[in-house]
mmCIF file of the N, C-alpha and C atoms, coordinates in Angstrom:
data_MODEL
# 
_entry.id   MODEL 
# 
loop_
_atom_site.group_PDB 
_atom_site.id 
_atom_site.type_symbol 
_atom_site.label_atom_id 
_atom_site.label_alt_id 
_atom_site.label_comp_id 
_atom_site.label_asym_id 
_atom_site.label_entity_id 
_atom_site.label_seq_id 
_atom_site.pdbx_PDB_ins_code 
_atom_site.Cartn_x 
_atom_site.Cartn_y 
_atom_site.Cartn_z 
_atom_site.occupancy 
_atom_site.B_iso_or_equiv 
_atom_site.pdbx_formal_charge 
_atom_site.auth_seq_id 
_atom_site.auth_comp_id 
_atom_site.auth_asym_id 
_atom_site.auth_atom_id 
_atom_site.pdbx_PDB_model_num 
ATOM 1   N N  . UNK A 1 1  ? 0.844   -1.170  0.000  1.00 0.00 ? 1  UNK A N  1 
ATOM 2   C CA . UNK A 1 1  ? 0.000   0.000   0.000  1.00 0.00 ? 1  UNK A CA 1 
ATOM 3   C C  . UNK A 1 1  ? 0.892   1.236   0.000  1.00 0.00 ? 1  UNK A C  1 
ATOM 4   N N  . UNK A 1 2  ? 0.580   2.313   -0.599 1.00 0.00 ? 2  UNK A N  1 
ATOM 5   C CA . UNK A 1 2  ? 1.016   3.600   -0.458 1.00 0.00 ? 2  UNK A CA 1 
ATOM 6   C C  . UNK A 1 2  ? 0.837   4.236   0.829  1.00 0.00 ? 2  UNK A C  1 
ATOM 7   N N  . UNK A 1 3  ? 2.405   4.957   0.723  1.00 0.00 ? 3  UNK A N  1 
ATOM 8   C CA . UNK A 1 3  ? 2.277   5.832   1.981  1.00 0.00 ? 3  UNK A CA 1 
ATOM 9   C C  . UNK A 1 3  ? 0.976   6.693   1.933  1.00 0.00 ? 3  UNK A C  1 
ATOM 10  N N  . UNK A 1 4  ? 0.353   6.967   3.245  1.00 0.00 ? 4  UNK A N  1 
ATOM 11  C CA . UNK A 1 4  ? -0.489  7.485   3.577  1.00 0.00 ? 4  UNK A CA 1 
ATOM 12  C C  . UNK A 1 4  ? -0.482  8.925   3.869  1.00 0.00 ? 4  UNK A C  1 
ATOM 13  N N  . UNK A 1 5  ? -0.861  10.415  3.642  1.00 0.00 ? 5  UNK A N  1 
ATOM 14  C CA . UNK A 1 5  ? -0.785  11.583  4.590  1.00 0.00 ? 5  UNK A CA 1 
ATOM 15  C C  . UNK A 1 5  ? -1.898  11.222  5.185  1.00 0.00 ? 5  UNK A C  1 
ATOM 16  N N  . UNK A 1 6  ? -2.174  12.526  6.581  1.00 0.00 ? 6  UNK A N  1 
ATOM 17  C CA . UNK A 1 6  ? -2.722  12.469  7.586  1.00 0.00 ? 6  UNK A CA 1 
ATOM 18  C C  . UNK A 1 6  ? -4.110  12.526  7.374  1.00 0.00 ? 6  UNK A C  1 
ATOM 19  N N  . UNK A 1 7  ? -4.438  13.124  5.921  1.00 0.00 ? 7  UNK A N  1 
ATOM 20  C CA . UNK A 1 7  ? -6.032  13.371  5.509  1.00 0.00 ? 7  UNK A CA 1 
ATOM 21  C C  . UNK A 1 7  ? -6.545  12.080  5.002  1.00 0.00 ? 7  UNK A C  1 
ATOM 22  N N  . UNK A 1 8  ? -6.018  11.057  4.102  1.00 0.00 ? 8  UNK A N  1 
ATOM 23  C CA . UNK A 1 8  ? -6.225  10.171  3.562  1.00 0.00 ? 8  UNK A CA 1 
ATOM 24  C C  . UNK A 1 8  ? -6.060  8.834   4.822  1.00 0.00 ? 8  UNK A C  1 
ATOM 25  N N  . UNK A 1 9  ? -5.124  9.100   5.962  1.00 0.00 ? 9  UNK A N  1 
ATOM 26  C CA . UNK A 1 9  ? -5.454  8.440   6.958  1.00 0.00 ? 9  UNK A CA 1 
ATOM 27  C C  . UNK A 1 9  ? -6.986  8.233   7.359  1.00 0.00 ? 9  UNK A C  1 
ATOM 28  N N  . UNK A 1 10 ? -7.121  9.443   8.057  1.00 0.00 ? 10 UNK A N  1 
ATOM 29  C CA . UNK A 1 10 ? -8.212  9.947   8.473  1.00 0.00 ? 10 UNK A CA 1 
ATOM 30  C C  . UNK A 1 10 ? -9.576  9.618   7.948  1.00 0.00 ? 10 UNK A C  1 
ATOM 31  N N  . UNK A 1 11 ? -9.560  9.867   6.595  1.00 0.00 ? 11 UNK A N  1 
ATOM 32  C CA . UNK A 1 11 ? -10.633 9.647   5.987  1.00 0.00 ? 11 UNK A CA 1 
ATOM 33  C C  . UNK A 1 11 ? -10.954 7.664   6.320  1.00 0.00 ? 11 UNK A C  1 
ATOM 34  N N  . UNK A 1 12 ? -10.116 7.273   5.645  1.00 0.00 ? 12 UNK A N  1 
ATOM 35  C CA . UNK A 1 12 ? -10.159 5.324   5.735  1.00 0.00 ? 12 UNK A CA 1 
ATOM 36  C C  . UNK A 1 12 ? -10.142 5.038   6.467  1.00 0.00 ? 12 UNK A C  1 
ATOM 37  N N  . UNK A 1 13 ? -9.660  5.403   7.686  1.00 0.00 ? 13 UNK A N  1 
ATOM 38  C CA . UNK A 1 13 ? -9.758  5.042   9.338  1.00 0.00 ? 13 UNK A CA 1 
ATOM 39  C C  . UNK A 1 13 ? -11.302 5.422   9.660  1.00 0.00 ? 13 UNK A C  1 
ATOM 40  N N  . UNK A 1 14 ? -11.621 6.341   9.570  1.00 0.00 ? 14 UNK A N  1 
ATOM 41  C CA . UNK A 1 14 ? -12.951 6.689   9.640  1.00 0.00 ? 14 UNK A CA 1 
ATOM 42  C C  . UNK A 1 14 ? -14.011 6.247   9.587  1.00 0.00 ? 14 UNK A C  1 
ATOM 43  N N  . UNK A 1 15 ? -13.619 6.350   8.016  1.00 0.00 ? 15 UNK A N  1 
ATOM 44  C CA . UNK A 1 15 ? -14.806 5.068   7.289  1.00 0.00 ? 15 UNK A CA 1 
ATOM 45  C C  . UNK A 1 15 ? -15.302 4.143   7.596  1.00 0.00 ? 15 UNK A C  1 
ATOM 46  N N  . UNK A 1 16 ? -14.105 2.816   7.635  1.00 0.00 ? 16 UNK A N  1 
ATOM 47  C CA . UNK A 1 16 ? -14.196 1.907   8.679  1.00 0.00 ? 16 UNK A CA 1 
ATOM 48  C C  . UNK A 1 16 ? -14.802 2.061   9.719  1.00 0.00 ? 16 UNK A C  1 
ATOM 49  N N  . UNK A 1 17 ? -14.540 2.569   10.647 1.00 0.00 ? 17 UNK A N  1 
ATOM 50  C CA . UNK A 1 17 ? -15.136 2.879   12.159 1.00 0.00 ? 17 UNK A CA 1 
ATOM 51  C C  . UNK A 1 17 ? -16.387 3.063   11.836 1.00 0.00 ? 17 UNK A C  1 
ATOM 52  N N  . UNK A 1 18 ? -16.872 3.974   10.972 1.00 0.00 ? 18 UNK A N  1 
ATOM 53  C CA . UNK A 1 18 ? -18.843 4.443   10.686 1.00 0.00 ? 18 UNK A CA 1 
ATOM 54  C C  . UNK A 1 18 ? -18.698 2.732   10.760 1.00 0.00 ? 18 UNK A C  1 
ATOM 55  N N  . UNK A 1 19 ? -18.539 1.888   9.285  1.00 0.00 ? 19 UNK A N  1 
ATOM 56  C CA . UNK A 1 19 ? -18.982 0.807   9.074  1.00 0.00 ? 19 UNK A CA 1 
ATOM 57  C C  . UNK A 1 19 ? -19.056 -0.343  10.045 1.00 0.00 ? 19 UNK A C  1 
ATOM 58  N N  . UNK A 1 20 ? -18.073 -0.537  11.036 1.00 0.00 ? 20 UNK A N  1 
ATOM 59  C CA . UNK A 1 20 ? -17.959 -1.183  12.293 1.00 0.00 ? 20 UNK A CA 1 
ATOM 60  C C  . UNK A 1 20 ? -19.129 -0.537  13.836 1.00 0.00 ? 20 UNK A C  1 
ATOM 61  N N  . UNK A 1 21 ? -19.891 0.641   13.857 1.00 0.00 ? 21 UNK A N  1 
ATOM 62  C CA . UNK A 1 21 ? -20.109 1.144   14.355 1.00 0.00 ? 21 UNK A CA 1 
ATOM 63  C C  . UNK A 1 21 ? -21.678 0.863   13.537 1.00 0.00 ? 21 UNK A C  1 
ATOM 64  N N  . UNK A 1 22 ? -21.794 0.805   12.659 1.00 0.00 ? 22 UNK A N  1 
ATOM 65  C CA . UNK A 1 22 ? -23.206 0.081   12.101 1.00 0.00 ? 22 UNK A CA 1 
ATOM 66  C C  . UNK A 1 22 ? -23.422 -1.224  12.260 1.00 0.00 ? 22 UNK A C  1 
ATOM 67  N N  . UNK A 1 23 ? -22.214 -1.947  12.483 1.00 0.00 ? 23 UNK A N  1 
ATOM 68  C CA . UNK A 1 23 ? -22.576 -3.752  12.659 1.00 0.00 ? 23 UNK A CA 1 
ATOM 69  C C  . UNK A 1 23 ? -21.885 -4.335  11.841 1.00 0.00 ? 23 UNK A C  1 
ATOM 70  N N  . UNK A 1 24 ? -20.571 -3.968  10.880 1.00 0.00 ? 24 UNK A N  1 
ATOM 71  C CA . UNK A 1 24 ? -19.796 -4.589  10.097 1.00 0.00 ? 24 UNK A CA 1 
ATOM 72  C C  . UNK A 1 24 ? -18.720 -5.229  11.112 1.00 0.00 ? 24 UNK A C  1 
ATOM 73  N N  . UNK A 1 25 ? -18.565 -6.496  10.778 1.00 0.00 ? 25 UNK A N  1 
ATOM 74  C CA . UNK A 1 25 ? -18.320 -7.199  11.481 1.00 0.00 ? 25 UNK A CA 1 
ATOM 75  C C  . UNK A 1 25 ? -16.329 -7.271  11.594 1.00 0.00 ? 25 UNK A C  1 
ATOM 76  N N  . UNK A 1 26 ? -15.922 -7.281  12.493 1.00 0.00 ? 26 UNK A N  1 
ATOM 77  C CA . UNK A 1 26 ? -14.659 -6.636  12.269 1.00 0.00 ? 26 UNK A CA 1 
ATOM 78  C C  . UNK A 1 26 ? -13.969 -8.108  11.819 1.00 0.00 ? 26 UNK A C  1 
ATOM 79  N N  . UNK A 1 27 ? -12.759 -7.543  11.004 1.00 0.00 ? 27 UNK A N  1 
ATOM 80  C CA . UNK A 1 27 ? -11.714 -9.057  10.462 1.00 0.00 ? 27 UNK A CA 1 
ATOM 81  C C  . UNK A 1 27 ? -10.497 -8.915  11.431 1.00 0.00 ? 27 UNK A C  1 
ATOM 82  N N  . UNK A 1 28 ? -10.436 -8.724  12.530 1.00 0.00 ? 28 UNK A N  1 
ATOM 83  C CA . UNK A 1 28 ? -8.924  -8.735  13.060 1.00 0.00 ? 28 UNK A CA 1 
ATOM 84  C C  . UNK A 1 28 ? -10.149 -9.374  14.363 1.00 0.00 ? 28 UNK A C  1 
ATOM 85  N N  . UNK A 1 29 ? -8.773  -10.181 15.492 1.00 0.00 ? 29 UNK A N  1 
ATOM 86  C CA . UNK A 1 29 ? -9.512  -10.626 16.624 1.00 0.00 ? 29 UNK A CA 1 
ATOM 87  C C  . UNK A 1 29 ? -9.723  -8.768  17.237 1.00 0.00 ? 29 UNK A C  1 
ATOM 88  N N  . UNK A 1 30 ? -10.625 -8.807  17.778 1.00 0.00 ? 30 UNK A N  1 
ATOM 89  C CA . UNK A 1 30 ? -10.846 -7.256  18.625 1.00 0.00 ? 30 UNK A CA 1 
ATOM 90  C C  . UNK A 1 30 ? -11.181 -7.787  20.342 1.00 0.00 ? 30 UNK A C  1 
ATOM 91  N N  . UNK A 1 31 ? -10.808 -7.451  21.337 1.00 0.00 ? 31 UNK A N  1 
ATOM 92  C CA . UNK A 1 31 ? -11.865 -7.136  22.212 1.00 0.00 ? 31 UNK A CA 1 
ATOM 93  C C  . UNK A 1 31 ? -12.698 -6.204  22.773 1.00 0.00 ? 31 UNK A C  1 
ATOM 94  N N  . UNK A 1 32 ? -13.145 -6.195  23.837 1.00 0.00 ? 32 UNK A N  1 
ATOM 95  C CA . UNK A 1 32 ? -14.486 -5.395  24.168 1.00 0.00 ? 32 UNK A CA 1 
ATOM 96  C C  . UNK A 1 32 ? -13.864 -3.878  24.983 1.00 0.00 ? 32 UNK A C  1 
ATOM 97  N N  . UNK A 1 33 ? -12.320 -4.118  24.662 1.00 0.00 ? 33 UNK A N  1 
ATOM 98  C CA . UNK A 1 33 ? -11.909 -2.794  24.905 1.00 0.00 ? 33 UNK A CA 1 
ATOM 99  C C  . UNK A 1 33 ? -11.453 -1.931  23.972 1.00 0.00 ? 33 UNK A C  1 
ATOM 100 N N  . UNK A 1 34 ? -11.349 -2.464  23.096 1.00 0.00 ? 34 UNK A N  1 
ATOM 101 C CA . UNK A 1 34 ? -10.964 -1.594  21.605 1.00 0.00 ? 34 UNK A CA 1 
ATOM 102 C C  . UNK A 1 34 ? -11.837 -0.785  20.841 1.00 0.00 ? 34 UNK A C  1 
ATOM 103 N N  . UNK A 1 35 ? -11.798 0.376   20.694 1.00 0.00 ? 35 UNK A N  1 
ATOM 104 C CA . UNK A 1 35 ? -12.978 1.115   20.086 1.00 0.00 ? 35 UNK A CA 1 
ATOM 105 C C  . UNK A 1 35 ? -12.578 0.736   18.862 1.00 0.00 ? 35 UNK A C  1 
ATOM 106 N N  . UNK A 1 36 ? -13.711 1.094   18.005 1.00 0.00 ? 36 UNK A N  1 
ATOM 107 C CA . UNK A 1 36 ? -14.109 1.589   16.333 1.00 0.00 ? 36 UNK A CA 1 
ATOM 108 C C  . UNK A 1 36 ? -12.868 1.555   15.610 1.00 0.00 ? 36 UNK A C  1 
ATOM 109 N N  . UNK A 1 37 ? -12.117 2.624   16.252 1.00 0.00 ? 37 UNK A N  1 
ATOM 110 C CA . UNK A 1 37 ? -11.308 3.723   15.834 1.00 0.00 ? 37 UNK A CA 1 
ATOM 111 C C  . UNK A 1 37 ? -9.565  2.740   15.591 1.00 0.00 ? 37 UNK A C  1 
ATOM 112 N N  . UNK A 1 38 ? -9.829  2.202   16.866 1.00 0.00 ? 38 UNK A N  1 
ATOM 113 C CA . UNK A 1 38 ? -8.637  1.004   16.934 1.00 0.00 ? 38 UNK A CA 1 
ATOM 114 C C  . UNK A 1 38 ? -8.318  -0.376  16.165 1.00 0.00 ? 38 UNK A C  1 
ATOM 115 N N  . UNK A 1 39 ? -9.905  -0.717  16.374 1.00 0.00 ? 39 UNK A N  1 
ATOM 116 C CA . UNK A 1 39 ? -10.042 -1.849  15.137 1.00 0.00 ? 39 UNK A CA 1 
ATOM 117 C C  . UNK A 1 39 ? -9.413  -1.494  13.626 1.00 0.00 ? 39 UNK A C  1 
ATOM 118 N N  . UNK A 1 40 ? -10.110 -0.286  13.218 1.00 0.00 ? 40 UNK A N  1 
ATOM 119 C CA . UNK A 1 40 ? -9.795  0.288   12.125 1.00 0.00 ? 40 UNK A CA 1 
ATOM 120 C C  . UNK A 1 40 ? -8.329  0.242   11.765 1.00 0.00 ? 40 UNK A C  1 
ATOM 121 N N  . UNK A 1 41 ? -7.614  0.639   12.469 1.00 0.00 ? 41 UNK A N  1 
ATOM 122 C CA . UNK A 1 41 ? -6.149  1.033   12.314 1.00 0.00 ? 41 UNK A CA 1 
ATOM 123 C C  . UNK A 1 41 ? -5.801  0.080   12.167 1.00 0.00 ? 41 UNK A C  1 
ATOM 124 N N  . UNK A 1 42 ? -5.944  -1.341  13.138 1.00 0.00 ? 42 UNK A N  1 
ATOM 125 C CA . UNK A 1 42 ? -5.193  -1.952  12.754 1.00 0.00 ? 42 UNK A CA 1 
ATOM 126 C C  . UNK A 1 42 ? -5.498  -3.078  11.376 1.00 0.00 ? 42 UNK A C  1 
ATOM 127 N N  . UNK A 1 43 ? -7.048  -2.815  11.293 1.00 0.00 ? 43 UNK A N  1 
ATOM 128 C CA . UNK A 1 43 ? -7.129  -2.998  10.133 1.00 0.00 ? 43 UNK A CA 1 
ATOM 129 C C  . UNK A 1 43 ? -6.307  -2.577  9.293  1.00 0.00 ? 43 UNK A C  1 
ATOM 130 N N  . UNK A 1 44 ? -6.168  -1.571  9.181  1.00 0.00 ? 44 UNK A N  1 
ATOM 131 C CA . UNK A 1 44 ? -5.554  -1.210  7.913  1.00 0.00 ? 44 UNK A CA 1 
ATOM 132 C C  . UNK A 1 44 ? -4.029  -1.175  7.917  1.00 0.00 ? 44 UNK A C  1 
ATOM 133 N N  . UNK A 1 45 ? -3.381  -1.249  9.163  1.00 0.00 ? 45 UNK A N  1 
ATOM 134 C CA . UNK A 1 45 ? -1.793  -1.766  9.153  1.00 0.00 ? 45 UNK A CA 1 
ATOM 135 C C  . UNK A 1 45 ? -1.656  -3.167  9.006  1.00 0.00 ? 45 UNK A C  1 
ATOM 136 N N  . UNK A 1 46 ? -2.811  -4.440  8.670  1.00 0.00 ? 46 UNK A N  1 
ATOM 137 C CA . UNK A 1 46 ? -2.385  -5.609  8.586  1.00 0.00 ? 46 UNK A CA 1 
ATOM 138 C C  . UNK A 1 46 ? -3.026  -5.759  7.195  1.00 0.00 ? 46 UNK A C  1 
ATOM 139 N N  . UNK A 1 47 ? -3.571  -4.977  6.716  1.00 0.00 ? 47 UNK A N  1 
ATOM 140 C CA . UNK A 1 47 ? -3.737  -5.107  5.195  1.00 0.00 ? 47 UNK A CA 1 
ATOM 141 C C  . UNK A 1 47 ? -5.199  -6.016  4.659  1.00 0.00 ? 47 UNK A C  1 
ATOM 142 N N  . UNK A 1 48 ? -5.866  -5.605  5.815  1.00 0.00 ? 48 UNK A N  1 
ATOM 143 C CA . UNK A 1 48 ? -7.430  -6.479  5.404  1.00 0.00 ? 48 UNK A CA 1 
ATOM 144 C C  . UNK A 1 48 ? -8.716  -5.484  5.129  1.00 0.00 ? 48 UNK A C  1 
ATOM 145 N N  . UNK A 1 49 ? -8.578  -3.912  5.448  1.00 0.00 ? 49 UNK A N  1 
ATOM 146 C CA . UNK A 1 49 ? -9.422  -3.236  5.282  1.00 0.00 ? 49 UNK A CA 1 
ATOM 147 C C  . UNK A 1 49 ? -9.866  -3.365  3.999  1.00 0.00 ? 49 UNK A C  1 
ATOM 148 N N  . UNK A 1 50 ? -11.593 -3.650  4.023  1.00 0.00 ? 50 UNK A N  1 
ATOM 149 C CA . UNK A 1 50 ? -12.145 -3.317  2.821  1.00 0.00 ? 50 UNK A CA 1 
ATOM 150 C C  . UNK A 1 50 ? -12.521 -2.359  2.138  1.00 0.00 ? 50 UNK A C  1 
ATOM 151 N N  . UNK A 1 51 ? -11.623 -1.482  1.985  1.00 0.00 ? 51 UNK A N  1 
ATOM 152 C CA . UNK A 1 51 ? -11.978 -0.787  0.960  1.00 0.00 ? 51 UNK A CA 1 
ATOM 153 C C  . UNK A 1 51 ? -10.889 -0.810  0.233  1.00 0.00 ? 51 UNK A C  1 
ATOM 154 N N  . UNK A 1 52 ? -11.067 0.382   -1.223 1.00 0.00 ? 52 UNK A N  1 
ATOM 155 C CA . UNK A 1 52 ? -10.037 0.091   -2.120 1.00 0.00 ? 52 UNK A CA 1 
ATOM 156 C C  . UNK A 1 52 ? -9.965  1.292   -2.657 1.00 0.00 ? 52 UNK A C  1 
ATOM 157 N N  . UNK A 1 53 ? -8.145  1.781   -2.118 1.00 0.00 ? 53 UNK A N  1 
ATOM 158 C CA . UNK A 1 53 ? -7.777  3.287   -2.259 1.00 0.00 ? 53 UNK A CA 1 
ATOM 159 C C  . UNK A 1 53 ? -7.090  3.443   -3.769 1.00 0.00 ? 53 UNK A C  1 
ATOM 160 N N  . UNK A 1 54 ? -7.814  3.867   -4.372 1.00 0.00 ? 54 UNK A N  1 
ATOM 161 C CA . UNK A 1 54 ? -7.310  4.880   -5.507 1.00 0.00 ? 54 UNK A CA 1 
ATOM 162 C C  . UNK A 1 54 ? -6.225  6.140   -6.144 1.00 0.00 ? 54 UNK A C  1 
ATOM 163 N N  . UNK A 1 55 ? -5.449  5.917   -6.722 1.00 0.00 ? 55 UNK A N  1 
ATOM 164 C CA . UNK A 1 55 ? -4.121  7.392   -6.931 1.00 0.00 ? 55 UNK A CA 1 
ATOM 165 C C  . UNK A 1 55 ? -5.269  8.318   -7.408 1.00 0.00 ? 55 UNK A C  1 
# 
């Protein structure tokens, strides 16, 4: 994946979190202390987030 700036972070971290925060079911183990926000990240530092970033 491409390096990230702080806006394009933000935005996909985000995203995620709305979608996990509606009932999307998270792909990393999580527990019941990890917010939204955390899942997300590390979603996306282990390379399973679903979505698909564009140049």
């Amino acid at each position: 994946m491409k390096d990230l700036n702080k806006f394009e972070l933000a935005r996909i971290v985000g995203a995620r979190a709305l979608q996990l925060s509606l009932g999307a079911p998270p792909l990393i183990k999580a527990t019941k202390k990890m917010s939204f926000i955390d899942v997300a990240l590390i979603e996306l530092e282990k390379g399973v987030i679903p979505l698909i970033i564009l140049n």
